[in-house]
MDAnalysis code that builds the backbone (N, CA, C; Angstrom):
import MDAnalysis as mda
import numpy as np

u = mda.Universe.empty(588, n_residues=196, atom_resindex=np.repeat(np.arange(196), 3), trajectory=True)
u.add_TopologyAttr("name", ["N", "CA", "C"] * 196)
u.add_TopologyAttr("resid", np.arange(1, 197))
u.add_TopologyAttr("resname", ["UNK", "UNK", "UNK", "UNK", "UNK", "UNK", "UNK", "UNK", "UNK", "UNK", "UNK", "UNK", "UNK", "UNK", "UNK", "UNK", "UNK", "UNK", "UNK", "UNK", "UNK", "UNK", "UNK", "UNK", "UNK", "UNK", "UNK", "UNK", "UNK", "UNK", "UNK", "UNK", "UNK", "UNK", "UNK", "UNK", "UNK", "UNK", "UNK", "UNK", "UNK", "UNK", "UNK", "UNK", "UNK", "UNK", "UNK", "UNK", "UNK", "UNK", "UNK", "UNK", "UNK", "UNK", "UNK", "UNK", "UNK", "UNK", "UNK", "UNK", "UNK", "UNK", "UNK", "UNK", "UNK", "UNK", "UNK", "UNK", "UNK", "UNK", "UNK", "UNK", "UNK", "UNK", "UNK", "UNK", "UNK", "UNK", "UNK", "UNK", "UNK", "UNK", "UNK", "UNK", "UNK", "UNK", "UNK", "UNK", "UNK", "UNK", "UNK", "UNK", "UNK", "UNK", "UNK", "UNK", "UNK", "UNK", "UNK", "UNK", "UNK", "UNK", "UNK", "UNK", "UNK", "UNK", "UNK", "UNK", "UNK", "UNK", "UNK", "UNK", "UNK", "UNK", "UNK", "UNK", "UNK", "UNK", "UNK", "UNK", "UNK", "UNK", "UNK", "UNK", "UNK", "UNK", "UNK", "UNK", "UNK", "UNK", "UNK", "UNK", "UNK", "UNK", "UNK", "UNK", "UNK", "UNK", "UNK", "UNK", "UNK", "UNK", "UNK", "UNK", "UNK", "UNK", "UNK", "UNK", "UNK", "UNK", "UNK", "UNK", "UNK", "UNK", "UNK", "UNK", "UNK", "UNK", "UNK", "UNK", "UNK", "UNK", "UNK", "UNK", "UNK", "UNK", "UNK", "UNK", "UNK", "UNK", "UNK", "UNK", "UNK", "UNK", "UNK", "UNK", "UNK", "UNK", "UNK", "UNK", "UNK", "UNK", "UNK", "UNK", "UNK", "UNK", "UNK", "UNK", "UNK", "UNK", "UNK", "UNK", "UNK", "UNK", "UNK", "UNK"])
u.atoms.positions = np.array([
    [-26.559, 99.207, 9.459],
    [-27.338, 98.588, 8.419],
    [-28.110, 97.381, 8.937],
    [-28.086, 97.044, 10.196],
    [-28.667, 95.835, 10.450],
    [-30.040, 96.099, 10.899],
    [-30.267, 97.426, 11.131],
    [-31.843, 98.005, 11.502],
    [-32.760, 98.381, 10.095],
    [-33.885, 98.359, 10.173],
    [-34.192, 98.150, 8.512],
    [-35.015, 99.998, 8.237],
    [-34.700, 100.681, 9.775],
    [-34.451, 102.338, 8.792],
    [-33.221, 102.628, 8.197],
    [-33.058, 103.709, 7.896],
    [-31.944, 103.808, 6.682],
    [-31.490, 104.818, 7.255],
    [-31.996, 105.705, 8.411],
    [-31.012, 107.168, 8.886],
    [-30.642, 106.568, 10.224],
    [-29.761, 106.229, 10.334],
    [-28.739, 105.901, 11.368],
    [-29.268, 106.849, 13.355],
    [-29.573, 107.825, 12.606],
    [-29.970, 109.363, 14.214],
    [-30.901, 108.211, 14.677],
    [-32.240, 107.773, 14.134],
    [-33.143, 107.101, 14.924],
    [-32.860, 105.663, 15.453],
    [-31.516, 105.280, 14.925],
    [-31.124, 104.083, 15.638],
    [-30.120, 103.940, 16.759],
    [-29.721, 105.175, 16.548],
    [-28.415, 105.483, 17.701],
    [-29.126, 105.527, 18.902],
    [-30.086, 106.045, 19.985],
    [-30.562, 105.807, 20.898],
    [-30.665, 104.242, 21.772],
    [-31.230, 103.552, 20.508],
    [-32.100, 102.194, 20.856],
    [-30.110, 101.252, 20.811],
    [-28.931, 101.783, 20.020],
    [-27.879, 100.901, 20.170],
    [-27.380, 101.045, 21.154],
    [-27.128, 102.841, 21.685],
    [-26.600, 102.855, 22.880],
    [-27.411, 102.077, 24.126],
    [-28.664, 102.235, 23.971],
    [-29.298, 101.328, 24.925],
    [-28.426, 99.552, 25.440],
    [-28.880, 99.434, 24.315],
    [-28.417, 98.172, 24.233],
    [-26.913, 97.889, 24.541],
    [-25.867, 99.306, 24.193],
    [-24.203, 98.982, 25.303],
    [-24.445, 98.790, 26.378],
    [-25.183, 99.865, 27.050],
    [-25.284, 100.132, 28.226],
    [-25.805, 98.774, 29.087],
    [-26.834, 98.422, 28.618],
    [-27.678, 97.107, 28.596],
    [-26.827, 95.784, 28.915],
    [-25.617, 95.796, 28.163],
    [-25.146, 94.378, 27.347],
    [-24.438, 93.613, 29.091],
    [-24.837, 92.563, 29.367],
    [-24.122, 91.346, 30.390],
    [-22.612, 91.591, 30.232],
    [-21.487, 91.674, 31.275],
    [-20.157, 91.385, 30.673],
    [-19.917, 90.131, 32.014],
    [-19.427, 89.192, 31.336],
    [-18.778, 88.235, 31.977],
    [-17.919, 88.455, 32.342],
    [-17.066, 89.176, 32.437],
    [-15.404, 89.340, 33.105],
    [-16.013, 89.859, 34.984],
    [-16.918, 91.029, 34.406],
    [-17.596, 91.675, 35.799],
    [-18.764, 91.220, 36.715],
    [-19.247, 90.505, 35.503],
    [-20.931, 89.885, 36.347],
    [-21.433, 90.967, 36.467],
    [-21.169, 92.335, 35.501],
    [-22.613, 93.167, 35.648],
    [-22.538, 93.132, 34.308],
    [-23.357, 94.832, 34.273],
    [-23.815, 95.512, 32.840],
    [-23.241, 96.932, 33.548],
    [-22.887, 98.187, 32.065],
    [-22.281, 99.238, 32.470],
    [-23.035, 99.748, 33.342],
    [-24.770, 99.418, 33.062],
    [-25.330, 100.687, 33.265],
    [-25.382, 100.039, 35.066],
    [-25.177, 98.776, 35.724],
    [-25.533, 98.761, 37.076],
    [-24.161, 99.226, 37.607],
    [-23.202, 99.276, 36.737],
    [-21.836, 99.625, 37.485],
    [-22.328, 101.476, 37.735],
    [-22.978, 102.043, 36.959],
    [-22.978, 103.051, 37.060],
    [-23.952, 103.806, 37.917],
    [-25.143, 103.007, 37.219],
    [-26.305, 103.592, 38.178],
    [-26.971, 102.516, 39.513],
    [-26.528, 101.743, 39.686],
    [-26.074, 100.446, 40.978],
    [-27.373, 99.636, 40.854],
    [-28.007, 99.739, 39.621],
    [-29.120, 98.611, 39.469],
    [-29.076, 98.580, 38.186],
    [-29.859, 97.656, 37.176],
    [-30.123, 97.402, 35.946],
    [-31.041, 98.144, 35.140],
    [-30.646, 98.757, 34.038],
    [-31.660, 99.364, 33.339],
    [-32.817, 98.406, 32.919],
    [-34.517, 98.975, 32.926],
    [-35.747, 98.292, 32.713],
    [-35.484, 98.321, 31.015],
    [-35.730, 97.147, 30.290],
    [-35.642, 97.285, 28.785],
    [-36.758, 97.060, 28.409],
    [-37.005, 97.825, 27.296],
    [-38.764, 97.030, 26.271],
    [-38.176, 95.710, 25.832],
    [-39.680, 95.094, 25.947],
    [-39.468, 93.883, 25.083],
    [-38.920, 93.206, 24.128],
    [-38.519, 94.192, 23.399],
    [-38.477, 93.936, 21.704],
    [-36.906, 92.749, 22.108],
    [-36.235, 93.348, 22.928],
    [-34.598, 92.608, 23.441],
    [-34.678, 91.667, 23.674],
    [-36.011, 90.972, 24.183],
    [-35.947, 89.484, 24.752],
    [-36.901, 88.659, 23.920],
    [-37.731, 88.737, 23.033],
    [-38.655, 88.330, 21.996],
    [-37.702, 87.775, 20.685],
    [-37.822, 86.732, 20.383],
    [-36.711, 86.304, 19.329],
    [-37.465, 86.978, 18.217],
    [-36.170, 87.224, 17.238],
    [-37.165, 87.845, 15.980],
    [-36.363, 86.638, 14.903],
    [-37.049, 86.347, 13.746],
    [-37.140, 85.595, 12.833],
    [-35.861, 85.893, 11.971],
    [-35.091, 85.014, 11.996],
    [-33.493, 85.404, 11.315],
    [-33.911, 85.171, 9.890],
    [-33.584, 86.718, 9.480],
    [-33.721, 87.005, 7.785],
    [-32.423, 87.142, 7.629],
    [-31.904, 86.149, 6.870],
    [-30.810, 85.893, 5.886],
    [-30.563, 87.377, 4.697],
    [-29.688, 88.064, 4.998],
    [-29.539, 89.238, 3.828],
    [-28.572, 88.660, 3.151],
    [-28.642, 88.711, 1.492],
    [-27.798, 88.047, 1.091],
    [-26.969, 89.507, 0.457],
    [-25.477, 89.026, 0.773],
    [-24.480, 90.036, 0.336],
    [-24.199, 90.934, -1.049],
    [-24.969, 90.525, -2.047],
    [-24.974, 91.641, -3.122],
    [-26.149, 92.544, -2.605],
    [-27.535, 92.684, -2.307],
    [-28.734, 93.764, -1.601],
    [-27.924, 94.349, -0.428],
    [-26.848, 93.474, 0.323],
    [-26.300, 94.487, 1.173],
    [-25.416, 95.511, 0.941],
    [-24.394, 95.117, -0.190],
    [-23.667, 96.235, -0.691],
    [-24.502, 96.766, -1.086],
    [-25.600, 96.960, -2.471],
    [-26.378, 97.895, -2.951],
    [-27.068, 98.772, -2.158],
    [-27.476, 98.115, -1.121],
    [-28.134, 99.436, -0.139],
    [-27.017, 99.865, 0.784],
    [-25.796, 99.836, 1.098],
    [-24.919, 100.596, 1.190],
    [-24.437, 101.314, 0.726],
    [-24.159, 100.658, -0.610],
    [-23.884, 101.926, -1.936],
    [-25.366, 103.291, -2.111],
    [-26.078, 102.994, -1.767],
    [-27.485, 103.674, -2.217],
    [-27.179, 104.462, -0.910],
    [-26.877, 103.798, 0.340],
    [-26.994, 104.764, 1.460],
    [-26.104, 105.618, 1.541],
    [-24.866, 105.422, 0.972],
    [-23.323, 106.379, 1.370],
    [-23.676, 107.262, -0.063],
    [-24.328, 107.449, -1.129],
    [-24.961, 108.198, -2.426],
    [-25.622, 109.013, -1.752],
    [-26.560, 108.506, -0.587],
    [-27.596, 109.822, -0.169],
    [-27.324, 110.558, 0.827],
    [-25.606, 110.472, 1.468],
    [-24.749, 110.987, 2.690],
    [-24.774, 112.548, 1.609],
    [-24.847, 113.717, 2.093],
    [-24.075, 114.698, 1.626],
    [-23.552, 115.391, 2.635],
    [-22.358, 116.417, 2.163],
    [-21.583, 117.093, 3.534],
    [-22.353, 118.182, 3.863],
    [-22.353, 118.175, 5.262],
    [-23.089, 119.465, 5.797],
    [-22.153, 120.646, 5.332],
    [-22.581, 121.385, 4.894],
    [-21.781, 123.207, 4.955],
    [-21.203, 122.925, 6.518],
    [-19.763, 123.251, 6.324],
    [-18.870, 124.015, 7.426],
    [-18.859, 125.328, 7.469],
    [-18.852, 125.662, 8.239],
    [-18.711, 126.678, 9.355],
    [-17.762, 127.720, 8.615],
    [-17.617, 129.155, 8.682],
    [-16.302, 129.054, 8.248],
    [-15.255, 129.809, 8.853],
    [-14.520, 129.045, 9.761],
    [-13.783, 129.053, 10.629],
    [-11.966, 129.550, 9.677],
    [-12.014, 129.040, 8.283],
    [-10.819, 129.455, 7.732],
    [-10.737, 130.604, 6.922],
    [-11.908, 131.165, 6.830],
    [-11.983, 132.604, 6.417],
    [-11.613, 133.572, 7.267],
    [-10.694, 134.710, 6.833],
    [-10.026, 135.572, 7.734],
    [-11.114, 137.286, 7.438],
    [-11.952, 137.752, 8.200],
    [-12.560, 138.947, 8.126],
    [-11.585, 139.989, 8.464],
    [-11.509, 141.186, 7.754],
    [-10.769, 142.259, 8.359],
    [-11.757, 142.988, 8.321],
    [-11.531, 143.812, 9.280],
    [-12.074, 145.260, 9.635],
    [-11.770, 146.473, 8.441],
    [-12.585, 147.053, 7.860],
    [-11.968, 148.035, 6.575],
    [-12.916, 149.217, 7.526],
    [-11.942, 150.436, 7.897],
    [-12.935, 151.370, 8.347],
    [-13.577, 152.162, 6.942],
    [-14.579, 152.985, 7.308],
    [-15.559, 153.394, 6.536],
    [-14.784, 154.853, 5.762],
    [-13.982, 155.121, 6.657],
    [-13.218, 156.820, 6.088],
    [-11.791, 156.236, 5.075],
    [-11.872, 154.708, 5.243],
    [-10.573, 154.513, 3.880],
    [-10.933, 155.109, 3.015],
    [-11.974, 155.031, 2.332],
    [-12.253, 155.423, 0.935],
    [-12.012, 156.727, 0.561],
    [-12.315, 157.642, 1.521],
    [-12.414, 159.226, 1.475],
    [-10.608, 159.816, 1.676],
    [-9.868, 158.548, 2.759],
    [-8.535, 159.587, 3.230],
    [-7.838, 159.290, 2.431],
    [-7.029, 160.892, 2.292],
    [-5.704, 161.228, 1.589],
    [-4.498, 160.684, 2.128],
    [-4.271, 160.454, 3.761],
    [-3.155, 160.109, 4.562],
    [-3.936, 158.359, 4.826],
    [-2.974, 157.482, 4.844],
    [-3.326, 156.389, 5.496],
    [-2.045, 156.359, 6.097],
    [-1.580, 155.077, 7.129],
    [-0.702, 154.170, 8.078],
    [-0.976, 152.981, 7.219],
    [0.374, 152.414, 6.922],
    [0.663, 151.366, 6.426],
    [1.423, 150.073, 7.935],
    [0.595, 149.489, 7.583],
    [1.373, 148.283, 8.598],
    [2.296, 147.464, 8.215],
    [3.235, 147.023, 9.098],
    [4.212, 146.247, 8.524],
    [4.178, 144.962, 9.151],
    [4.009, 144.274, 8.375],
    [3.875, 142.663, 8.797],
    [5.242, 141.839, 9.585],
    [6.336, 142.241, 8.854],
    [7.271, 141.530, 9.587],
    [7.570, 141.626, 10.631],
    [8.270, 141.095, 11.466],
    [8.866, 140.706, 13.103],
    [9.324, 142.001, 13.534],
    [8.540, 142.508, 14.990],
    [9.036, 143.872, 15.202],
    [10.073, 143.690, 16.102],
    [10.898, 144.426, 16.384],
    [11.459, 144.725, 18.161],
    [10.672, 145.040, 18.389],
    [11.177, 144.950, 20.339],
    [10.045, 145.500, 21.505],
    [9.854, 146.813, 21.043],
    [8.768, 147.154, 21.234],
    [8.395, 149.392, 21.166],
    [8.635, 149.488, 19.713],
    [8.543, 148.690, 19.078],
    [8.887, 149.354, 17.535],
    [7.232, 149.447, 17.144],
    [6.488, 150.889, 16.792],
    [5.441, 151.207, 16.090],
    [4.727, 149.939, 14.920],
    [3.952, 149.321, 15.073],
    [3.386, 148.533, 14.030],
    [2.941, 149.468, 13.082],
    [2.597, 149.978, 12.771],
    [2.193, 150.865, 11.614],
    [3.557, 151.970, 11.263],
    [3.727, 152.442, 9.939],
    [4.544, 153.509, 9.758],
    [3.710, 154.390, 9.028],
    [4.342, 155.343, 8.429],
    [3.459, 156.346, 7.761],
    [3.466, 157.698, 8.892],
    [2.334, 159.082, 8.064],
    [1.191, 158.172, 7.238],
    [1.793, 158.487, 5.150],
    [0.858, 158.065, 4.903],
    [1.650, 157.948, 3.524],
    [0.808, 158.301, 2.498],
    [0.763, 159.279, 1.447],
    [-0.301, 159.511, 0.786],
    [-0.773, 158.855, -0.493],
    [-2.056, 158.624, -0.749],
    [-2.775, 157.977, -1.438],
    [-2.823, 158.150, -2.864],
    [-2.536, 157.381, -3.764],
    [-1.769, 158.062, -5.321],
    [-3.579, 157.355, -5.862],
    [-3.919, 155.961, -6.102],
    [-4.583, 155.468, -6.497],
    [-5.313, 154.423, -5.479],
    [-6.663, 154.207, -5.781],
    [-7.750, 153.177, -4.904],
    [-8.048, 151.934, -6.171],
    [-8.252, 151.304, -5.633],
    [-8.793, 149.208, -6.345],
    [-9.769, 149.251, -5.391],
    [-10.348, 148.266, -5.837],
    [-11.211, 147.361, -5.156],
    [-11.043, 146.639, -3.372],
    [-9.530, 146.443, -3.632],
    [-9.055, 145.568, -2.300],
    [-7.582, 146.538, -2.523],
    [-7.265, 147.168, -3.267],
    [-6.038, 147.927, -2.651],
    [-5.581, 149.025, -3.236],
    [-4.480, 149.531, -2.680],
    [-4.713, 150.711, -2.593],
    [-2.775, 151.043, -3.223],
    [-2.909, 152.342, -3.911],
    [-1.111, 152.740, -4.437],
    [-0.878, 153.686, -3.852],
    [0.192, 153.794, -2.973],
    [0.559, 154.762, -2.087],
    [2.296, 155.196, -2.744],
    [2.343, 156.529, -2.070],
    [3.519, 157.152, -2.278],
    [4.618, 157.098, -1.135],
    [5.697, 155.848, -0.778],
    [6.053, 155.332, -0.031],
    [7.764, 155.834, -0.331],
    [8.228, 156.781, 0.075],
    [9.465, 157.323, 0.223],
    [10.051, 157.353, -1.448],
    [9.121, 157.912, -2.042],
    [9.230, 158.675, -3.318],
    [8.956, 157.301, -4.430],
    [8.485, 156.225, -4.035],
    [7.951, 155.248, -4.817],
    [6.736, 155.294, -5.018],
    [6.351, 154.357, -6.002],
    [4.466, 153.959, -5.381],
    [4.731, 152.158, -5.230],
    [3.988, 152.067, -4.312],
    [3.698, 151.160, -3.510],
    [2.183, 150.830, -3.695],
    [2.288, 149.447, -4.015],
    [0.589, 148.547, -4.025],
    [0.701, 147.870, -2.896],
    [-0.570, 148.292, -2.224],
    [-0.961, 147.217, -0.860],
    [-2.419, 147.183, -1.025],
    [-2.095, 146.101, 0.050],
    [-3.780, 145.663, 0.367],
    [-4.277, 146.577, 1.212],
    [-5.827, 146.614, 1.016],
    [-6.443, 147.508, 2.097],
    [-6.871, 146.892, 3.651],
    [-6.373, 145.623, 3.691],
    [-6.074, 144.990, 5.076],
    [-4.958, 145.626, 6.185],
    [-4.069, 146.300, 5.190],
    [-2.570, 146.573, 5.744],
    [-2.620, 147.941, 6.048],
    [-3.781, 148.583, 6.338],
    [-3.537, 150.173, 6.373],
    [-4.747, 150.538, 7.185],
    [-4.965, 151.744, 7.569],
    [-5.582, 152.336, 8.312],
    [-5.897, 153.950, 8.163],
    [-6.870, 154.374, 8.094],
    [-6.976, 156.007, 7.218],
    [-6.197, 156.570, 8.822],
    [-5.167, 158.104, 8.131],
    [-4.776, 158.778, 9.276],
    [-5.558, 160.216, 9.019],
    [-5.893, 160.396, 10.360],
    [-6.344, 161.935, 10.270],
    [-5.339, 162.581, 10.846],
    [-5.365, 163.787, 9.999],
    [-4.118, 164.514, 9.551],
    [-4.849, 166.276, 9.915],
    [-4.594, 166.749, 10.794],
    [-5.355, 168.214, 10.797],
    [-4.330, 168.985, 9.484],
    [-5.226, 169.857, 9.132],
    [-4.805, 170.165, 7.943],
    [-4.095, 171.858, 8.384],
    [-2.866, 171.680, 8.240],
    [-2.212, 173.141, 8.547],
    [-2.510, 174.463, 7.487],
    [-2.469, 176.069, 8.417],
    [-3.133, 176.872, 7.400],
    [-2.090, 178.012, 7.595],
    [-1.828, 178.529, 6.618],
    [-0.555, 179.072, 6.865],
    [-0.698, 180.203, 7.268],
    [-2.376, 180.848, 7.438],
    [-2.318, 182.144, 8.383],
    [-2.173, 181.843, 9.699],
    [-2.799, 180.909, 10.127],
    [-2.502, 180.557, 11.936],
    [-0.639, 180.143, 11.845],
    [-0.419, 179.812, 10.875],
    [1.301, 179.604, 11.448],
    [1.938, 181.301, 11.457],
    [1.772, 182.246, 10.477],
    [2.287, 183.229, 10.432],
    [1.988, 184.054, 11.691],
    [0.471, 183.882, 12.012],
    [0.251, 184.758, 13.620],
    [1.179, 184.267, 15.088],
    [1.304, 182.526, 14.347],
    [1.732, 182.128, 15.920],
    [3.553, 182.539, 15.998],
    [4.012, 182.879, 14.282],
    [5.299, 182.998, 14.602],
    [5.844, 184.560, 15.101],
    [4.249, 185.251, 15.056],
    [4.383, 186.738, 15.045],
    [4.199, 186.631, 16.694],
    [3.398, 186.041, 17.011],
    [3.219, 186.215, 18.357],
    [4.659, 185.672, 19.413],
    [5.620, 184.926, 18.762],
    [6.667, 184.691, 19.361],
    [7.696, 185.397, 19.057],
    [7.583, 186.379, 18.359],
    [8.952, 187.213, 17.769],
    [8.747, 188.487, 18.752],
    [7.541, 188.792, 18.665],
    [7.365, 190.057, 19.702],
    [7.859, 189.721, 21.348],
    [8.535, 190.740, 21.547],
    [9.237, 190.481, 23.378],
    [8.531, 190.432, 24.258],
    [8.555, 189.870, 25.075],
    [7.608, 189.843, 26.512],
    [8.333, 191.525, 26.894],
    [7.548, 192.263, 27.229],
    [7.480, 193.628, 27.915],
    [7.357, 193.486, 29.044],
    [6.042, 192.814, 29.613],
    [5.613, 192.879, 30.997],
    [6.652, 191.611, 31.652],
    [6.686, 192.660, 32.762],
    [7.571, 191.982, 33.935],
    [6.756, 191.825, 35.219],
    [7.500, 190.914, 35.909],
    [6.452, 190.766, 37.167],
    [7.224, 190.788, 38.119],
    [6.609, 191.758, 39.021],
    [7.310, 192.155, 40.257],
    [7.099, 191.298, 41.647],
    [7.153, 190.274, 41.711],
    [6.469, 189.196, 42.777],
    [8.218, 188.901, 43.776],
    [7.591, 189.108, 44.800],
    [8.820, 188.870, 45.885],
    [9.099, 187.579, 45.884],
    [10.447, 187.535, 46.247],
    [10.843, 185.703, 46.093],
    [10.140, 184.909, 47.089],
    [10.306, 183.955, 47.304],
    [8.940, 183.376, 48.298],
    [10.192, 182.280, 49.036],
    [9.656, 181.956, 49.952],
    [10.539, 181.213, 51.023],
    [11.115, 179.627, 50.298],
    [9.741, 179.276, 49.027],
    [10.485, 177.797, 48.852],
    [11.241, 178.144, 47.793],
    [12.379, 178.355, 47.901],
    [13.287, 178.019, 47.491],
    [13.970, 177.037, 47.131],
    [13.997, 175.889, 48.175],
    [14.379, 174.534, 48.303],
    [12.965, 173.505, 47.497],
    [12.358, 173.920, 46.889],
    [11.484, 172.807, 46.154],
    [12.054, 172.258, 45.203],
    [11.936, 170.689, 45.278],
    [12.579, 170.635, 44.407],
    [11.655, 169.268, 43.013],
    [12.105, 169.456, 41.860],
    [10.763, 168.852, 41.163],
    [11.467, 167.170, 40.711],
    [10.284, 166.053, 40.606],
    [10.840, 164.800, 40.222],
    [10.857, 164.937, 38.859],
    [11.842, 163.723, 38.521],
    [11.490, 163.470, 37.083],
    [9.920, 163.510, 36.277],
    [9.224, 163.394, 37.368],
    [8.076, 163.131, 36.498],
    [7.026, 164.279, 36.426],
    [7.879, 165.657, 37.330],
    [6.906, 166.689, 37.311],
    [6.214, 166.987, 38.798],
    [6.341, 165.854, 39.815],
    [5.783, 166.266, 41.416],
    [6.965, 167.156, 41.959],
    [6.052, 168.093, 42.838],
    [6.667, 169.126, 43.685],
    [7.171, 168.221, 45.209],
    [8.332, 168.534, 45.274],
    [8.678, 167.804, 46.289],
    [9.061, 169.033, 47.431],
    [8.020, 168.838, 48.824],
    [8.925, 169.811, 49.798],
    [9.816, 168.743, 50.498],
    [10.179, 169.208, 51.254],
    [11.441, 168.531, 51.952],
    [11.226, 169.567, 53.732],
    [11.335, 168.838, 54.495],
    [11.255, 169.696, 55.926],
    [12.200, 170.319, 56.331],
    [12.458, 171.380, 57.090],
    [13.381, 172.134, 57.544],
    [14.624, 171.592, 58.045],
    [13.913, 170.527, 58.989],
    [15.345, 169.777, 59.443],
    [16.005, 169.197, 58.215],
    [15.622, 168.673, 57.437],
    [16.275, 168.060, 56.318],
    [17.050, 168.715, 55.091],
    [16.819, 169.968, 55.572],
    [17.382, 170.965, 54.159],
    [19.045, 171.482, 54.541],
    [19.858, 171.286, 53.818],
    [21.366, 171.982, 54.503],
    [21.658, 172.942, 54.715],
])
């Protein structure tokens, strides 16, 4: 308030000047020669006396009061709003995955399900959750695709396993004998000398 603009941005330059600027007696410099190893060049205005105007203390509160009236808060950011992801096929699926919020063990599935869809809201959704219905949010779920079983391909595939293998194969035994397989499915040979 001692500068006679009223937005503070155009005076902050010309004050820091003037830290930087300021004599300290303890050091016998100024910051700015400690820093930059000579003295900053100043305009005039610093060494020109200016005419001491007396402000008398009620105009100074009032234009303080007038100035902290014309402060308003900038819009924040919004950093405390939480966005979720809603995929686009919620709306349409019959199966969703429900997530479970509480504390898992290690390897325990975050989602369970999937669980079918009784009723849709706006933000959530009533599911059929081990013969209940269940209201959740549509934050907590995820559409499952579910191939849809047809009971002629199950009847062919159980026909095709009931019938006996007929064909036999006449293939001579072959020398590895000794192969032997890892847990994980590699063929392991082993050399002659090494076999018992």
């Amino acid at each position: 308030m001692c500068h006679s603009s009223t937005s503070w941005t155009e005076v902050l330059p010309l004050v820091l000047l003037g830290i930087r600027s300021a004599w300290k007696d303890d050091i016998q410099a100024s910051t700015a020669e400690l820093v930059y190893g000579e003295p900053l060049r100043l305009p005039g205005e610093f060494f020109t006396p200016t005419p001491h105007v007396s402000h008398d203390p009620t105009s100074f509160t009032s234009r303080l009061r007038l100035h902290m009236a014309r402060l308003t808060p900038e819009p924040a950011s919004r950093h405390s709003t939480k966005t979720f992801y809603v995929p686009k096929d919620l709306a349409t699926a019959e199966f969703v995955f429900l997530r479970q919020d509480a504390s898992r063990r290690s390897l325990e599935p975050p989602y369970t399900g999937p669980y079918k869809v009784l009723a849709r809201g706006e933000k959530t959704l009533r599911l059929a959750v081990q013969n209940r219905e269940v209201t959740v949010s549509i934050d907590r779920v995820k559409p499952a695709y579910i191939a849809r079983d047809d009971s002629g391909t199950r009847k062919n595939e159980t026909r095709r396993d009931d019938t006996p293998n007929t064909t036999t194969t006449n293939q001579p035994p072959t020398r590895d004998d000794h192969i032997r397989k890892t847990r994980s499915g590699r063929i392991v040979r082993f050399p002659d000398y090494y076999r018992p």
